[in-house]
C-alpha positions in Angstrom: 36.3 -3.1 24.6 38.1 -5.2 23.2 37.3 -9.0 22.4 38.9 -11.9 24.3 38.0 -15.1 23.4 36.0 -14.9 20.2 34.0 -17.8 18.2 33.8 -18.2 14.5 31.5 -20.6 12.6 31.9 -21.9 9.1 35.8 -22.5 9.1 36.0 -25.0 6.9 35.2 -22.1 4.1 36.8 -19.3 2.9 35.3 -16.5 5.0 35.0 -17.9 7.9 38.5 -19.9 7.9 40.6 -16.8 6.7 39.0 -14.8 9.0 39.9 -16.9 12.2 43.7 -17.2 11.0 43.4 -13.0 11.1 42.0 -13.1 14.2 44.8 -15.4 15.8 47.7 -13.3 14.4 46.3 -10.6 16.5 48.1 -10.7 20.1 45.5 -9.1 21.4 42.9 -11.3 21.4 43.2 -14.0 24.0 41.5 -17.6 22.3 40.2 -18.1 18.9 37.3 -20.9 18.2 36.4 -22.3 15.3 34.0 -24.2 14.5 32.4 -26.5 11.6 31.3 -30.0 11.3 34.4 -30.8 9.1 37.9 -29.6 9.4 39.6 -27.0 7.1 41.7 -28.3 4.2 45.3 -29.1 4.9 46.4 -25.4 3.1 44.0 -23.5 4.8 44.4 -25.2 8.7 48.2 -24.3 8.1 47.2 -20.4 7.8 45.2 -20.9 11.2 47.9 -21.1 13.7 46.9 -20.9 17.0 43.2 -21.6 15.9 41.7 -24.4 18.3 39.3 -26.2 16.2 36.2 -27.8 17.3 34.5 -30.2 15.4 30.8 -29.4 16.4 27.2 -28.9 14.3 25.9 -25.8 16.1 22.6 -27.4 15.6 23.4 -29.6 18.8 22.5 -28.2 21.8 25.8 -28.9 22.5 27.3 -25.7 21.2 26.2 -24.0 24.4 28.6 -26.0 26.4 31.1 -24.5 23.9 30.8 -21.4 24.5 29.9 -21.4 28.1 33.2 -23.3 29.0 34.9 -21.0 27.0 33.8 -17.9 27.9 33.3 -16.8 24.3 32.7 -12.9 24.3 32.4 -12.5 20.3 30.8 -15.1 18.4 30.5 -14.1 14.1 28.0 -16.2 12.4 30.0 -17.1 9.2 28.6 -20.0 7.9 25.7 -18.7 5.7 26.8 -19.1 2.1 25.6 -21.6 -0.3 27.5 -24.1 -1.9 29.9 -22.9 -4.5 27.6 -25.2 -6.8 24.8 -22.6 -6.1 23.2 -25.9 -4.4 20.7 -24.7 -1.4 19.1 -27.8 -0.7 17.0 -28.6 2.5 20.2 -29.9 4.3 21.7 -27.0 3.6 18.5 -25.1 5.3 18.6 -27.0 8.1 22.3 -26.5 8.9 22.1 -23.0 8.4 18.2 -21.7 10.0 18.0 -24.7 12.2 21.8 -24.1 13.0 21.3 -20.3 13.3 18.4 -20.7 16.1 20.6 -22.8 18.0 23.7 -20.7 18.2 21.5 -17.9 18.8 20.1 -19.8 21.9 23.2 -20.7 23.3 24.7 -17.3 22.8 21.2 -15.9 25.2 22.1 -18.1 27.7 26.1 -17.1 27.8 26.1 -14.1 30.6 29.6 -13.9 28.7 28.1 -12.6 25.5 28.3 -9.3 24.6 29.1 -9.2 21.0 27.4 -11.4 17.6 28.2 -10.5 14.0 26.4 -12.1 11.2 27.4 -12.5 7.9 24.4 -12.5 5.2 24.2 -11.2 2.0 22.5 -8.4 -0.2 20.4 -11.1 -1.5 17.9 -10.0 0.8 17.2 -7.1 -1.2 15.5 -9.7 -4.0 15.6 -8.5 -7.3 12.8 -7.3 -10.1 11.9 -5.0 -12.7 10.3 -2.4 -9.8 13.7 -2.2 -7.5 15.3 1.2 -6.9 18.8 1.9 -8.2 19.9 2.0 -5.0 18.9 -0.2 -2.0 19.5 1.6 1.5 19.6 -0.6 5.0 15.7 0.6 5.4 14.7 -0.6 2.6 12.3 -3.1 2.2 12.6 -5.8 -1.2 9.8 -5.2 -3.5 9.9 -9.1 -4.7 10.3 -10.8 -1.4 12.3 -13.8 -1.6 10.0 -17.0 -1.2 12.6 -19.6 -1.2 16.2 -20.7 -0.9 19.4 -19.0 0.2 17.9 -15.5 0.1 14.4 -16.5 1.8 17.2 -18.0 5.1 19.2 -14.9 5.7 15.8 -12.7 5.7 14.8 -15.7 8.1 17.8 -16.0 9.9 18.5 -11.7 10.3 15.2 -11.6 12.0 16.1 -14.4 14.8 19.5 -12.3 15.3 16.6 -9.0 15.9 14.6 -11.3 17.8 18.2 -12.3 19.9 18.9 -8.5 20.3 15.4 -7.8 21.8 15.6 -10.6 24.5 19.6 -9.8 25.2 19.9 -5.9 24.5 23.4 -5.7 26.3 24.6 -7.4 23.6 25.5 -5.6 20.4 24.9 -7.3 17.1 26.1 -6.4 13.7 24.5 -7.7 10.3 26.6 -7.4 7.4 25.5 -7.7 3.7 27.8 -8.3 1.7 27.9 -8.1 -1.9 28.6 -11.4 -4.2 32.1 -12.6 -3.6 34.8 -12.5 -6.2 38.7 -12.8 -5.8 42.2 -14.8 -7.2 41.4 -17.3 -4.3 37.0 -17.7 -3.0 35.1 -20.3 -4.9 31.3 -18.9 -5.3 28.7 -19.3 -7.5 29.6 -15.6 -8.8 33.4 -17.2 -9.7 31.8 -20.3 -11.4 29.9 -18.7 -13.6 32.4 -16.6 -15.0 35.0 -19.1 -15.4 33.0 -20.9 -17.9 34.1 -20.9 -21.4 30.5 -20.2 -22.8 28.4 -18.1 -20.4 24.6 -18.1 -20.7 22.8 -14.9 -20.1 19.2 -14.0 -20.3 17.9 -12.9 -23.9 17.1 -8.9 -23.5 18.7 -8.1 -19.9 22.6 -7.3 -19.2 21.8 -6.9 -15.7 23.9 -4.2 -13.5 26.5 -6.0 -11.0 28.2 -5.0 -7.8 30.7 -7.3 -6.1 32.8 -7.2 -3.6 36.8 -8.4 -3.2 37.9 -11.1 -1.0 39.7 -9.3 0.9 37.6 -6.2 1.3 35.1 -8.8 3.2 37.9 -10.1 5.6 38.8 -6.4 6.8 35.3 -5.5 7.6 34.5 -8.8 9.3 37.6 -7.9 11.6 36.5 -4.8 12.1 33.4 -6.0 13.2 34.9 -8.0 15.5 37.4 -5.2 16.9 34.6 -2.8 17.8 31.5 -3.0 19.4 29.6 0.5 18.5 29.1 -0.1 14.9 25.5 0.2 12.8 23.5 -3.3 13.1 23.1 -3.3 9.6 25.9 -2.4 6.9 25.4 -3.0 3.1 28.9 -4.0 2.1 30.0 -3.6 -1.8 32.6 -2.2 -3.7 32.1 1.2 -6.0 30.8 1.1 -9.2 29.1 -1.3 -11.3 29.7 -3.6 -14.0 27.1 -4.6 -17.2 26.8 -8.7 -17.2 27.7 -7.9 -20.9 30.9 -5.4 -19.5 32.0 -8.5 -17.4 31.7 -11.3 -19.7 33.8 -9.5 -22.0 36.8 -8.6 -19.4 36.8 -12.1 -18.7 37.2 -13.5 -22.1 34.2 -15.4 -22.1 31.6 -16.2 -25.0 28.0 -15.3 -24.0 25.2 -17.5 -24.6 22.1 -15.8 -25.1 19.1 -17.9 -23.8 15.5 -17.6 -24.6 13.9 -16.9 -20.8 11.7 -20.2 -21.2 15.1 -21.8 -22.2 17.0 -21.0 -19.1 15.9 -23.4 -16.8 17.2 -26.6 -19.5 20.2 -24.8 -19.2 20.8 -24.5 -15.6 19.3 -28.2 -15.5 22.0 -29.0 -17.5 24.8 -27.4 -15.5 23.9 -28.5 -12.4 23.5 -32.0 -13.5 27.4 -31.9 -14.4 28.2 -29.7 -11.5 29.2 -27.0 -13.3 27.0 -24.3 -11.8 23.5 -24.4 -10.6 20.8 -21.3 -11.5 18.8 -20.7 -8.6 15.2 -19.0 -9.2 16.8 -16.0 -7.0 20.7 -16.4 -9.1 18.0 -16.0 -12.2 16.3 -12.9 -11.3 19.9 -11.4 -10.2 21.1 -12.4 -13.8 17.5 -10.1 -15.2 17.6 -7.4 -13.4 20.8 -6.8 -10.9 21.0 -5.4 -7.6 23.0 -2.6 -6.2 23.0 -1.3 -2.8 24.1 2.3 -1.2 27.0 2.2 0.8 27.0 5.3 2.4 26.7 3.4 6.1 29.4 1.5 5.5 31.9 4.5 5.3 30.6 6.9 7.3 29.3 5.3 10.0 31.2 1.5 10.1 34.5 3.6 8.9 35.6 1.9 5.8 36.4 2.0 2.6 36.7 -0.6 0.3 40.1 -0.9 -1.2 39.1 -2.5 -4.6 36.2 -1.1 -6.9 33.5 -3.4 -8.5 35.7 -3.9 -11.9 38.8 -3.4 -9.7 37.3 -7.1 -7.8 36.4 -8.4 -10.8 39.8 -8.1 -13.0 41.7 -9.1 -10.0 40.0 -12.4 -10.2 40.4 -12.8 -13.9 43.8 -12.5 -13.1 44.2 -14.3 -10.3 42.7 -17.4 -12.1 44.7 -16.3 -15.2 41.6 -16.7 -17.5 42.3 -16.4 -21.0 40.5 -15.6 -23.8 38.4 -17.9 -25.1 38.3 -16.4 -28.7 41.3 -14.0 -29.1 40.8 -10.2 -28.5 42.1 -9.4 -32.3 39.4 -11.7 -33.6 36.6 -10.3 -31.3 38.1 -6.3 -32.7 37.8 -7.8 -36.1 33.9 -8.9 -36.0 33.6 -5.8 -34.3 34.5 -3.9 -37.0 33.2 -5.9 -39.7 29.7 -5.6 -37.7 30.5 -2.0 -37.4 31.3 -1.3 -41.6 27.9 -3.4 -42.2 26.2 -0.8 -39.9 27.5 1.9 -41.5 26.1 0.5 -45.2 23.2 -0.1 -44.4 22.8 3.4 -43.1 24.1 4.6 -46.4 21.8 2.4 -48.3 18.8 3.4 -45.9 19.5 7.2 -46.7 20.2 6.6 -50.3 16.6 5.1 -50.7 15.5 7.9 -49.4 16.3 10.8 -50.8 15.6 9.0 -53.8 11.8 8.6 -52.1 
């Protein structure tokens, strides 16, 4: 069936603002909500049309008037994202577990219910030196999370299983997606590479996977649009990408750090809000994550239009970064580096065969 009068939180950001101006270009759904504790920006409330906004922090008890005078059918949960900073401080806990347990409350006592979709992340997963290559939707991380943005959506999926079990006439759909990257989303993932000088982690070139911008917004509206998909969907693009691979396709220097070095960096960053390296955005940067997909096409039904470098050189475009140090100079080293390889081979060999 199709939805009616559906509920979107977070619209003030990216997801969950360009998602509800989808939603209200579609005739056939009756009402769009959104709502967040501060309006959208003047560029992005001009894409939401018909949109009725609500100023409302779903912590409050109130948010159950909401959507009980409403009649909300759909609700999607898309206000779990950290700040584009990386920040996840405790008001950002509050807002989102605290937050999270109250929607969820308000949507068990709506008899008009019948549909929740969640937005969380593959975060979940962790990330260590003993993961799989691939993590499935049954998998289980081998480094569970013990704090920050990871540590809430583990907390928050299990109040939206906790929901299902007291309401199970309503369907609920949990959707992982991959880190963010596009010409337009401001993540952490987007910050990082647009700096001029990237630090990495001395002895790991960590494997990526990402996920386009718009990629996300299809499959949230298809999430919305039908009720009888999977309750849990890893969502990512194909392919991989080296940190190393990526750094270079963007134009960036990397900065090799010493592990014991890495948190004075990140101190460093985030004290001129540049970017901000999480203990979780650390371990990500060491060993990667990548997830399997196969749910998402074959039993949600879709296919991600962009690949993972696909994604990733649409947003170097899109943000029109240039090269830091010119791709002819780069070549040059390269070759330099390469002839020096070569004689010292030479020389190695010649000592011994004269040995």
């Amino acid at each position: 069936m199709a939805p009616s009068v559906v509920l979107v939180t977070g619209v003030s950001r990216f997801l969950g603002g360009h998602l509800a101006a989808r939603l209200a270009a579609d005739p056939s759904i009756g009402r769009v909500l959104g709502v967040d504790t501060a309006p959208p920006g003047p560029d992005l409330r001009s894409r939401m049309g018909r949109v009725e906004f609500v100023r409302a922090d779903i912590r409050n008890p109130l948010i159950a008037k909401v959507i009980a005078r409403a009649d909300v059918d759909t609700v999607v949960h898309a206000a779990l994202s950290p700040d584009p900073s990386g920040t996840w401080g405790s008001a950002t806990k509050e807002m989102s577990v605290l937050g999270t347990m109250q929607l969820l409350a308000a949507c068990q006592k709506a008899p008009t219910v019948r549909r929740v979709v969640l937005e969380s992340t593959t975060a979940v997963y962790g990330a260590s030196p003993l993961d799989p290559a691939l993590f499935d939707e049954t998998m289980t991380p081998n480094d569970l999370p013990t704090s920050g943005y990871a540590r809430d959506a583990t907390e928050i999926e299990g109040y939206l299983r906790g929901f299902s079990r007291r309401r199970p006439d309503v369907s609920t759909t949990v959707l992982r997606f991959a880190s963010l990257v596009g010409p337009r989303i401001d993540t952490v993932v987007t910050r990082y590479f647009a700096l001029p000088v990237v630090p990495t982690v001395l002895g790991y070139d960590a494997r990526l996977q990402l996920l386009h911008e718009e990629d996300a917004l299809a499959v949230l509206e298809r999430a919305v649009a039908h009720d009888d998909l999977p309750d849990v969907v890893n969502v990512a693009a194909d392919g991989v990408l080296l940190l190393s691979q990526a750094i270079r396709r963007a134009g960036r220097v990397p900065l090799p750090v010493p592990p014991p070095a890495v948190g004075v960096v990140g101190r460093v960053l985030a004290g001129a809000r540049i970017a901000s390296f999480s203990p979780e955005q650390l371990r990500l940067l060491d060993f990667g994550r990548v997830v399997d997909t196969t749910r998402l096409r074959t039993d949600f039904g879709f296919t991600p239009r962009w690949t993972t470098v696909q994604a990733f050189d649409d947003f170097v475009r899109g943000r029109a970064l240039r090269p830091v140090i010119a791709h002819e100079r780069v070549e040059e080293a390269e070759r330099l580096v390469d002839r020096g390889v070569h004689a010292a081979a030479r020389l190695l060999a010649g000592l011994g065969a004269r040995t």
